[in-house]
C-alpha positions in Angstrom: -163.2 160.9 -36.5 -161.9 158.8 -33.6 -158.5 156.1 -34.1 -159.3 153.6 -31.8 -157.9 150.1 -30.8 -159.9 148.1 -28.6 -159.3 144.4 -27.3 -162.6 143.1 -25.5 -160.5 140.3 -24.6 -157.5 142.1 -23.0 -159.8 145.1 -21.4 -157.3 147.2 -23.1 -158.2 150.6 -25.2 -155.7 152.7 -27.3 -156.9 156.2 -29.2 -154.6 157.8 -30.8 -155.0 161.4 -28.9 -154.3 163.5 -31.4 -156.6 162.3 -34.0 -159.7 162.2 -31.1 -161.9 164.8 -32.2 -163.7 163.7 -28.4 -160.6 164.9 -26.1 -160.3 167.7 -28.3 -163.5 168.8 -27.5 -163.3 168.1 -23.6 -164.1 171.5 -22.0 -161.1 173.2 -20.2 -160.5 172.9 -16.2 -159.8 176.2 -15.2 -156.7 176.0 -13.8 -153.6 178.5 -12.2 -152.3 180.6 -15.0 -148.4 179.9 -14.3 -148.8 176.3 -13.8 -146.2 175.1 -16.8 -144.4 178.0 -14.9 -144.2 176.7 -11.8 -144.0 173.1 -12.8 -140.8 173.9 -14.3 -139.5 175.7 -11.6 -139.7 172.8 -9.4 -137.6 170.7 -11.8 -135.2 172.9 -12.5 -134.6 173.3 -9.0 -134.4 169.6 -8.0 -131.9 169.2 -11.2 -129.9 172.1 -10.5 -129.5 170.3 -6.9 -128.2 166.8 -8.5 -131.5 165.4 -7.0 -131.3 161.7 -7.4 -135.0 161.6 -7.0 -135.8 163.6 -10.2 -137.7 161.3 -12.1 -140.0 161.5 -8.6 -140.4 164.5 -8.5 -141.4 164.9 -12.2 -144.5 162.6 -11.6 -144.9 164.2 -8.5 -145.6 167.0 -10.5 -147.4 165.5 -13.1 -150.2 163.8 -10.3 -150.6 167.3 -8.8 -150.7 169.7 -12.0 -153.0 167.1 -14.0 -155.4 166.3 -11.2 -154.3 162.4 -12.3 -154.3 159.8 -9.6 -151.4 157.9 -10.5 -148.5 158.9 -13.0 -145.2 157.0 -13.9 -142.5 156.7 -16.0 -141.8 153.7 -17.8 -138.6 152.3 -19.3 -138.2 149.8 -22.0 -135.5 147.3 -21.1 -134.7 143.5 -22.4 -133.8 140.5 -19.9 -131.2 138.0 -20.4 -132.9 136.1 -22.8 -134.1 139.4 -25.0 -137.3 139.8 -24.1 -138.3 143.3 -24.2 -140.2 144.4 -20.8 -141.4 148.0 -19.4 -139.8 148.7 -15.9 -141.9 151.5 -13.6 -139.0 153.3 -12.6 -140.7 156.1 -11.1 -144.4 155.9 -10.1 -146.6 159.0 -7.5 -150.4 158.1 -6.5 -152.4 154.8 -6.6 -149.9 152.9 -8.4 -146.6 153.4 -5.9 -146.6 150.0 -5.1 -145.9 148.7 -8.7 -142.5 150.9 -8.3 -140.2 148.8 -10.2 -142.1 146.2 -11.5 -141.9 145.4 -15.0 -145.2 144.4 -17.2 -144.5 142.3 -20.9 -143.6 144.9 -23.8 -146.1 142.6 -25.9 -149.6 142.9 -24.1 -148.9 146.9 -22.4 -150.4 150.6 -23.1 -146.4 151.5 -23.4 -145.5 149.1 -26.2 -148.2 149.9 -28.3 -147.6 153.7 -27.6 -144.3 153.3 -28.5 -144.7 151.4 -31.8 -147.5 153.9 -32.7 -145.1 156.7 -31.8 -147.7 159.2 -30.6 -149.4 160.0 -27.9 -152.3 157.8 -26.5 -155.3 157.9 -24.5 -156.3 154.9 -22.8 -158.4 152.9 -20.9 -157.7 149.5 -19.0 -160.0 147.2 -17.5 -160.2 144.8 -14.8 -159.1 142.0 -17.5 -155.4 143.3 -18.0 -154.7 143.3 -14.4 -156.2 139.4 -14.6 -153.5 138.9 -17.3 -151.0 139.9 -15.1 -151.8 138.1 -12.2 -151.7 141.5 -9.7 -153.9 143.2 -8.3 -155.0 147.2 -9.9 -157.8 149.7 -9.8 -159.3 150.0 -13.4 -158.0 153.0 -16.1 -161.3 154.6 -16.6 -159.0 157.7 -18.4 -154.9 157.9 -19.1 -152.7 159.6 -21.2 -149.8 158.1 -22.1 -146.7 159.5 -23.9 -143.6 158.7 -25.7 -140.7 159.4 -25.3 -136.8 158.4 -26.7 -133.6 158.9 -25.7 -129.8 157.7 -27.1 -131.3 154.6 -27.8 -133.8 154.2 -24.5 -137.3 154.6 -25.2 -140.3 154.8 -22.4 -143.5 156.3 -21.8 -144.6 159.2 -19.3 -148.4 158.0 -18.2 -151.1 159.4 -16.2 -154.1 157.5 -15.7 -157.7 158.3 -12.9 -159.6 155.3 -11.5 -163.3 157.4 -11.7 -163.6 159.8 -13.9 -164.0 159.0 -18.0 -163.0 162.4 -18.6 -160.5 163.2 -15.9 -158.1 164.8 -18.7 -157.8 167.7 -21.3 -155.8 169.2 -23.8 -153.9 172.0 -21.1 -153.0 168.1 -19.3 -151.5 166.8 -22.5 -149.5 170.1 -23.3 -147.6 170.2 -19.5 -147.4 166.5 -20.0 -145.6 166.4 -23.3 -143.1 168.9 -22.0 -142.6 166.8 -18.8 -142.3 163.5 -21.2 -138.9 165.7 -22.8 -137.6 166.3 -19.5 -137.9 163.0 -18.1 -135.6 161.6 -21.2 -132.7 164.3 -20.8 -133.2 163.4 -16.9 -132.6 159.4 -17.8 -129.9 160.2 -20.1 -128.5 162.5 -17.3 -128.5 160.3 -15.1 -127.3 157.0 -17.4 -124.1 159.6 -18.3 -123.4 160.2 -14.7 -124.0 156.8 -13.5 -121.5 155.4 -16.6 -118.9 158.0 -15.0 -119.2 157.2 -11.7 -118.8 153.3 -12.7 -115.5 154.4 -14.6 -114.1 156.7 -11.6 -114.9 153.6 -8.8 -113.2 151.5 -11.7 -110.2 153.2 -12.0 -109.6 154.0 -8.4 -110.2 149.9 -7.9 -107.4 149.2 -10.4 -105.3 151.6 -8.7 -105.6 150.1 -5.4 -104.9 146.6 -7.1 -101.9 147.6 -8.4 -100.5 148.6 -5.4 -101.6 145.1 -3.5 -100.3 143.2 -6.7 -97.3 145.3 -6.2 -96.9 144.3 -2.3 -97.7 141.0 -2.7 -94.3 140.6 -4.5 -92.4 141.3 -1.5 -93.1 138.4 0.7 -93.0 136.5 -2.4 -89.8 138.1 -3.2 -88.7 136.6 1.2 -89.9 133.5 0.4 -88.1 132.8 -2.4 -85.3 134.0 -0.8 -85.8 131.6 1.9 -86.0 128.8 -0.8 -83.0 129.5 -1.6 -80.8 129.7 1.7 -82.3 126.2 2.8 -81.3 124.7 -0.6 -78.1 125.8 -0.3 -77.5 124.0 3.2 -77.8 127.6 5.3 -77.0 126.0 8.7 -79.5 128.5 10.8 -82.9 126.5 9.7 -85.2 128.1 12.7 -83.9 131.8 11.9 -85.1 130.7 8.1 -88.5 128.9 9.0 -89.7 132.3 11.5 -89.0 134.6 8.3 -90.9 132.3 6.4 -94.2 132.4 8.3 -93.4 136.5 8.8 -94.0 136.4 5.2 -96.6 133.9 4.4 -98.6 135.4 6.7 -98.3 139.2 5.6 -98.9 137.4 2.0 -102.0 135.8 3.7 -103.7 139.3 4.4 -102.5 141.0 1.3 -104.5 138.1 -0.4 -107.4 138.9 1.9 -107.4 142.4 0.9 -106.5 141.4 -2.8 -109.8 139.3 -2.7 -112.1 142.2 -1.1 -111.1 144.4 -3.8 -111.9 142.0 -6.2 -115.2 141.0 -4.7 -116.3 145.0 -4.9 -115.5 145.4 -8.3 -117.5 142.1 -9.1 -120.7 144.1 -6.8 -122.5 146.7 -8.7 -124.0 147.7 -5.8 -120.7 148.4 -4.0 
């Protein structure tokens, strides 16, 4: 019996794959024995390596081992005002160009993957691209599937343009295993990020110590300079050259106070 969910309307169709008795029947590609093997082998090595480009190398993978022509990863994010939205944050094939770009978490394959919490196949039509107001080649046979994470959840895809039955049960196998690694990957690489942010941090607040620390010793002249011409000193000039020695060393501690601060405000920096 086939669990399917399809919305004339929105070109959009959701099965749940593991209750399809169709895919299960889809005859086997014949295919390289060691392939999980050697699928793993290249992500092990690009992790080992500290690869930033993990996540693109896993769908890098995932397009050649599963004969797909377009696979991503998605990521489930909120904006400002709360609405929840999937970001492509790593896409191979057809569908580079939508590299992070974000499609609404209420109308998508992910959102409806992830609320069903199993894996999906899936079809898109010319309609949902309409929706969108962009411009895609149709899903004529995907496979999407979950994934969570400490709190993050997201979707590993694969989808072919042609083909109806571009996909088989060997593909959803390698891809569920891929779908793990990509979430220890993202929460690698949210830890490492979140201790990167706290070493720059730290080594910021050092620095502006130390300026907060030599700013008070022109302050320190000046006042001293206050002082003396209060109290009558009778050598004015001497008093008025030391003051604009200091005001202008505390002029480009100030500078350099500021440029700290404006890098600490830049998460880019």
């Amino acid at each position: 019996m086939n669990t399917q969910a399809e919305n004339v309307e929105t070109g959009m169709e959701l099965r749940d794959l593991l209750m399809d008795v169709d895919f299960a029947h889809r005859p086997s590609r014949s295919r390289n024995g060691s392939r999980g093997w050697d699928a793993f082998l290249r992500l092990a090595r690009a992790f080992a390596e500290g690869s930033e480009s993990i996540l693109q190398e896993l769908v890098n993978i995932a397009v050649e081992f599963c004969g797909a022509d377009s696979a991503g990863i998605s990521l489930e994010e909120a904006d400002p005002s709360g609405e929840v939205k999937f970001r492509w944050v790593a896409i191979a094939g057809s569908f580079s160009r939508f590299l992070n770009g974000t499609a609404p978490g209420f109308f998508s394959p992910c959102g409806t993957c992830l609320i069903r919490g199993t894996p999906q196949l899936y079809r898109v039509t010319k309609r949902y691209y309409d929706y969108l107001g962009i411009e895609g080649e149709p899903v004529t046979d995907g496979i999407l599937i979950p994934w969570v994470s400490e709190g993050m959840r997201g979707t590993l895809w694969v989808v072919a343009h042609e083909s109806r039955e571009r996909f088989d049960f060997e593909d959803y196998k390698l891809l569920e295993s891929l779908a793990d690694f990509a979430a220890v990957a993202i929460r690698h690489q949210i830890r490492d990020k979140a201790q990167r942010d706290h070493e720059k941090n730290a080594a910021l607040m050092a620095l502006v110590n130390e300026l907060a620390h030599q700013i008070n010793n022109p302050l320190q002249g000046l006042t001293n300079v206050v002082y003396l011409s209060r109290i009558g000193s009778q050598n004015m000039q001497f008093l008025l050259a030391l003051a604009s020695e200091q005001l202008e060393r505390l002029s480009r501690l100030v500078k350099d106070l500021l440029t700290v601060s404006g890098k600490a405000a830049d998460p880019q920096a």
